[in-house]
N, CA, C and O atoms as a GROMACS GRO file, in nm:
protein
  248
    1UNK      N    1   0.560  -2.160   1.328
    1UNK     CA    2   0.416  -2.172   1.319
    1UNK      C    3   0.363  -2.067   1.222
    1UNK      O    4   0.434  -1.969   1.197
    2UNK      N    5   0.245  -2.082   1.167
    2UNK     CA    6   0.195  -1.995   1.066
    2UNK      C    7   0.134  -1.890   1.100
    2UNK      O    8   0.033  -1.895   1.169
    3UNK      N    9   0.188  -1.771   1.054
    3UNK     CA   10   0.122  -1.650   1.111
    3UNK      C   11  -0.049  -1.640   1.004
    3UNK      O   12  -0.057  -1.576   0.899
    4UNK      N   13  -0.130  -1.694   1.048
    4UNK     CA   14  -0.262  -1.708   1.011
    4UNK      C   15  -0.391  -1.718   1.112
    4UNK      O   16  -0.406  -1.790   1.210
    5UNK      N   17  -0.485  -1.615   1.049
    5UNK     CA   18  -0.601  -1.564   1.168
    5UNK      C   19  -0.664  -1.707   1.142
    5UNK      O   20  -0.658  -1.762   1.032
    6UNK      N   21  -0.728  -1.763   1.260
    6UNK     CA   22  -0.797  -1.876   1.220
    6UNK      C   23  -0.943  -1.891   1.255
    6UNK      O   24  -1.010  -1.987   1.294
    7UNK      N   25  -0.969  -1.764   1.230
    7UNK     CA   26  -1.110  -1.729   1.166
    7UNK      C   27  -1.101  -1.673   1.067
    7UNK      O   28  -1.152  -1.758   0.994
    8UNK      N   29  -1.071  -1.582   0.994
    8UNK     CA   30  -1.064  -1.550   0.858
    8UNK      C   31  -0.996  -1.562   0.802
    8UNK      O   32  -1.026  -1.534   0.686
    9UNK      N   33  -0.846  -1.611   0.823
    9UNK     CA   34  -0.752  -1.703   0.714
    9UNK      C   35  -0.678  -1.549   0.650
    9UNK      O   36  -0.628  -1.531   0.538
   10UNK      N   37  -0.691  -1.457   0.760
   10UNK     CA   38  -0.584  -1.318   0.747
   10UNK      C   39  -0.394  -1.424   0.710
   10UNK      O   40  -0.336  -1.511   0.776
   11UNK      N   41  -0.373  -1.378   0.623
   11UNK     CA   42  -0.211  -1.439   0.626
   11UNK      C   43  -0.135  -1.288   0.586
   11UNK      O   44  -0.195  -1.184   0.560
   12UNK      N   45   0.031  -1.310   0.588
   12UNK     CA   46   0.112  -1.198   0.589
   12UNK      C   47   0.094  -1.204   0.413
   12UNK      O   48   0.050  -1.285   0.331
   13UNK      N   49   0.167  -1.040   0.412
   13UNK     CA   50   0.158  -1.009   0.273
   13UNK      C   51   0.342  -0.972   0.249
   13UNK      O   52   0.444  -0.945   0.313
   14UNK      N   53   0.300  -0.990   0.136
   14UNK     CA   54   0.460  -0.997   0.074
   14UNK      C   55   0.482  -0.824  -0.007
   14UNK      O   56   0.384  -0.771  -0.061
   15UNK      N   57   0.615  -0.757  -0.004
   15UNK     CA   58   0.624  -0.684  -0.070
   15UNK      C   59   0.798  -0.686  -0.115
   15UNK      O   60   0.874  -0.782  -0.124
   16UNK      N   61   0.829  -0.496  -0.145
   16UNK     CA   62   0.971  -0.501  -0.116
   16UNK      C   63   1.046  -0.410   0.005
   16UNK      O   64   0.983  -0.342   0.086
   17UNK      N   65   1.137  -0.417   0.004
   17UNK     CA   66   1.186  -0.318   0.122
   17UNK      C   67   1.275  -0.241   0.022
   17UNK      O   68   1.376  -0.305  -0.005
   18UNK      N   69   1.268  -0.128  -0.038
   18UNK     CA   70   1.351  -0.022  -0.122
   18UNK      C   71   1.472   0.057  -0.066
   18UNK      O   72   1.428   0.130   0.022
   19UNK      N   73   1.575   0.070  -0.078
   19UNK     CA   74   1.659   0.138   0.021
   19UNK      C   75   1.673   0.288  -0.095
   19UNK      O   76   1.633   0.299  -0.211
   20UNK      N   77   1.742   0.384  -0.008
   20UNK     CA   78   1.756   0.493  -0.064
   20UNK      C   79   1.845   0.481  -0.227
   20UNK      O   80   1.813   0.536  -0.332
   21UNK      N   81   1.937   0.411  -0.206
   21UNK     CA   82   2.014   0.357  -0.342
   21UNK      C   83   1.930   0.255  -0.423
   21UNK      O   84   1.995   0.198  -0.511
   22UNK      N   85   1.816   0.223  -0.414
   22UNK     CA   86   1.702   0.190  -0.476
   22UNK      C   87   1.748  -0.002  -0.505
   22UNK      O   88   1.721  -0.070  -0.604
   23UNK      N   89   1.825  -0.047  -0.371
   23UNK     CA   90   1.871  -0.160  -0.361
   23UNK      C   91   1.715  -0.243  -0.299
   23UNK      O   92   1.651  -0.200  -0.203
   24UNK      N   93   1.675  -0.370  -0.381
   24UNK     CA   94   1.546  -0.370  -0.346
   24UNK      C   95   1.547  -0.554  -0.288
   24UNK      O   96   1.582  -0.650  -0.357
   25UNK      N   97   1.503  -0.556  -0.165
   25UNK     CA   98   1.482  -0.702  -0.047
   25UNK      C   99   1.297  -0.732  -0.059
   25UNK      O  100   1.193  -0.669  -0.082
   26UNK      N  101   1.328  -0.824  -0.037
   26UNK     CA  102   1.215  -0.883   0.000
   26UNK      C  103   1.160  -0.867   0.135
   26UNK      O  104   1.243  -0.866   0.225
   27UNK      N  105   1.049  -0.856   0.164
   27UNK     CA  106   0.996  -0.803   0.273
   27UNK      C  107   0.854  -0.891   0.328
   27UNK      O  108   0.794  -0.951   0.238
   28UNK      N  109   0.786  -0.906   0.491
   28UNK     CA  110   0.664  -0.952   0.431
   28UNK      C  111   0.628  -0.900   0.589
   28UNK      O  112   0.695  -0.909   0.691
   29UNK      N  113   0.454  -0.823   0.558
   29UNK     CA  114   0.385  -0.743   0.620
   29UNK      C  115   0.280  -0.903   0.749
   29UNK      O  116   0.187  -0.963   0.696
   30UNK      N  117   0.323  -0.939   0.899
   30UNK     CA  118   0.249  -1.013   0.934
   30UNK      C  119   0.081  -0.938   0.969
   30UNK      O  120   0.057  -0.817   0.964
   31UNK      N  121   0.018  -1.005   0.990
   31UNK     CA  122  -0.111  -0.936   1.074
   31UNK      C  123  -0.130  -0.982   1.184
   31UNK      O  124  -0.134  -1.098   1.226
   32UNK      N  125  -0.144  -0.863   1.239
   32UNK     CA  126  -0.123  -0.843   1.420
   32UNK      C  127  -0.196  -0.968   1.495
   32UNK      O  128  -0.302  -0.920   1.537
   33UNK      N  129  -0.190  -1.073   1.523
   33UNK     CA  130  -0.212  -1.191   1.541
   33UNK      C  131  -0.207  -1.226   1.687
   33UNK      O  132  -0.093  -1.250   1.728
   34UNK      N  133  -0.307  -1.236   1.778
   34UNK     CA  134  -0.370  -1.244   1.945
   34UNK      C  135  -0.398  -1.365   1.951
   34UNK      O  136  -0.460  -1.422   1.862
   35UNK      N  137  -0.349  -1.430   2.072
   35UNK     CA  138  -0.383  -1.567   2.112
   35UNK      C  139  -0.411  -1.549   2.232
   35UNK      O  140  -0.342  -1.530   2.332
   36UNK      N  141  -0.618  -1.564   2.197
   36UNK     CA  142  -0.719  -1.580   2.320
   36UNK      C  143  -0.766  -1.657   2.321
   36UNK      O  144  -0.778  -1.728   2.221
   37UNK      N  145  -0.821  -1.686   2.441
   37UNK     CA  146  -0.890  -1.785   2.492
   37UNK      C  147  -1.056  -1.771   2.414
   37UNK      O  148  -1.112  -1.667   2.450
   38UNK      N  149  -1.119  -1.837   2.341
   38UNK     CA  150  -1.244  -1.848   2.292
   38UNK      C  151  -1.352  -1.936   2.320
   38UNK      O  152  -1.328  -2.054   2.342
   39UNK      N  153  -1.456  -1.898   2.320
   39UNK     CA  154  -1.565  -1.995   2.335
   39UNK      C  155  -1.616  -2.060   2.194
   39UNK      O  156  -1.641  -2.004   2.088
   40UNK      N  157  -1.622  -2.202   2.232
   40UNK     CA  158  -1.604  -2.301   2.126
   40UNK      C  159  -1.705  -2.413   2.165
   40UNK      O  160  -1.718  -2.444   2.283
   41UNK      N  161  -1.776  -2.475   2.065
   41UNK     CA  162  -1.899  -2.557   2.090
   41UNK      C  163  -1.796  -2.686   2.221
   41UNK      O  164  -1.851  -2.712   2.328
   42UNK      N  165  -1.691  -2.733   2.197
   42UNK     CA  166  -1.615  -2.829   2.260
   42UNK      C  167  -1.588  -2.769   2.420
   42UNK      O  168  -1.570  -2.842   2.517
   43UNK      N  169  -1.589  -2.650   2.421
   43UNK     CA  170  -1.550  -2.592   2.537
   43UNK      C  171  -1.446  -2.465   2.503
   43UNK      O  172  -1.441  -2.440   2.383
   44UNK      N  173  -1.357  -2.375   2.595
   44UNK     CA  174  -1.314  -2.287   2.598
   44UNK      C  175  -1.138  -2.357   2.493
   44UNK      O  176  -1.073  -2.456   2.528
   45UNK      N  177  -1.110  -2.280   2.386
   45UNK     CA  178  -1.029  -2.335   2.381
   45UNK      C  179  -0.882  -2.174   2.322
   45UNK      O  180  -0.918  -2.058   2.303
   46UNK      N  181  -0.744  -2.219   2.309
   46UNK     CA  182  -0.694  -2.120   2.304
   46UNK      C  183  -0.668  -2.120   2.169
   46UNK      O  184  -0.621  -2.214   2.106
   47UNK      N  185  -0.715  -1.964   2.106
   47UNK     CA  186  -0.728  -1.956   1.937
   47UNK      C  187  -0.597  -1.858   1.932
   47UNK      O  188  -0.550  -1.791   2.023
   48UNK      N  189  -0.548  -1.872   1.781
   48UNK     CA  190  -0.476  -1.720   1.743
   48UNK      C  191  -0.519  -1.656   1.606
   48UNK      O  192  -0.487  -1.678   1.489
   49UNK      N  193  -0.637  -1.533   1.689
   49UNK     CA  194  -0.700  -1.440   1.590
   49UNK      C  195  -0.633  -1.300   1.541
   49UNK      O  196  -0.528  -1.270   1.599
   50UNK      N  197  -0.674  -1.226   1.456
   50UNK     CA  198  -0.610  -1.141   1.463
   50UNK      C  199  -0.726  -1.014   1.500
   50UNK      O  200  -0.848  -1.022   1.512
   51UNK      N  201  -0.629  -0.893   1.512
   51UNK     CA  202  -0.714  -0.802   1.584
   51UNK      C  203  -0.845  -0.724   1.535
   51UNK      O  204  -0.924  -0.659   1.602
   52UNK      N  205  -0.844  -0.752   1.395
   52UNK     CA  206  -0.944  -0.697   1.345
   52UNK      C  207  -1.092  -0.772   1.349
   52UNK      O  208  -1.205  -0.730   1.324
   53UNK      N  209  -1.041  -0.910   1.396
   53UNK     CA  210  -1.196  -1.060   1.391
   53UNK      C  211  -1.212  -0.957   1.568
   53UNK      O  212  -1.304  -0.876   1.584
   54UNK      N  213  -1.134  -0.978   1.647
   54UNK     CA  214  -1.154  -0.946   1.812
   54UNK      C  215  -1.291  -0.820   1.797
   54UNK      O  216  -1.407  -0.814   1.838
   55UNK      N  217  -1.187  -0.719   1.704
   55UNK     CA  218  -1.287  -0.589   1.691
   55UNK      C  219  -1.398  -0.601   1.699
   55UNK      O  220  -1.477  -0.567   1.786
   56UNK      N  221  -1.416  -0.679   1.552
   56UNK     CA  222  -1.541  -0.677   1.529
   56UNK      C  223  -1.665  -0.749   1.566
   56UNK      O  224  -1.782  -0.725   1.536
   57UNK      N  225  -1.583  -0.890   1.673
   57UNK     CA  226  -1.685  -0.899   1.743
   57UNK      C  227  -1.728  -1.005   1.723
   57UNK      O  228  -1.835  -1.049   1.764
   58UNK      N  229  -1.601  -1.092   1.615
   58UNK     CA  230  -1.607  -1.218   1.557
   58UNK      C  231  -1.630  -1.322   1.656
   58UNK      O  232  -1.724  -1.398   1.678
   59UNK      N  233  -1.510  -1.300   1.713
   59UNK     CA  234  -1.434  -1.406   1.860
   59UNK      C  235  -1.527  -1.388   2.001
   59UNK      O  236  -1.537  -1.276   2.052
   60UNK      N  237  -1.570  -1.462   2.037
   60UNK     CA  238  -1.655  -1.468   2.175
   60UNK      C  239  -1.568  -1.514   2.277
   60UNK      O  240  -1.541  -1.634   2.268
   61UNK      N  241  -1.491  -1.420   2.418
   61UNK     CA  242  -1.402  -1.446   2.437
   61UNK      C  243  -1.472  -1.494   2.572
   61UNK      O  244  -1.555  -1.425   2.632
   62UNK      N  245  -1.423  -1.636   2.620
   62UNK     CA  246  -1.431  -1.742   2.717
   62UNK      C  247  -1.348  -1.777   2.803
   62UNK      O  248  -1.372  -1.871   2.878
   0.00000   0.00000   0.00000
């Protein structure tokens, strides 16, 4: 499943992973991603936001 906030469309970020011998991987950063229960014009339904929408107060939790 897609690690994506589905209120703000937060997705993982890509980088590298460097080792001390400067041997270099691919790497990718998810965002901390909560599956709550929300209030939704249809009724209560179960979302997966991430923690920074919760913070701020995005998500109305139901």
């Amino acid at each position: 499943m897609a690690q994506v906030c589905e209120l703000c469309g937060k997705g993982p970020q890509f980088g590298n992973n460097i080792s001390h011998a400067h041997n270099v991987t691919r790497r990718r950063w998810n965002p901390n991603l909560q599956s709550v229960k929300a209030a939704t014009p249809g009724g209560t339904k179960r979302v997966k936001v991430c923690t920074s929408c919760i913070k701020a107060g995005k998500v109305v939790k139901g």
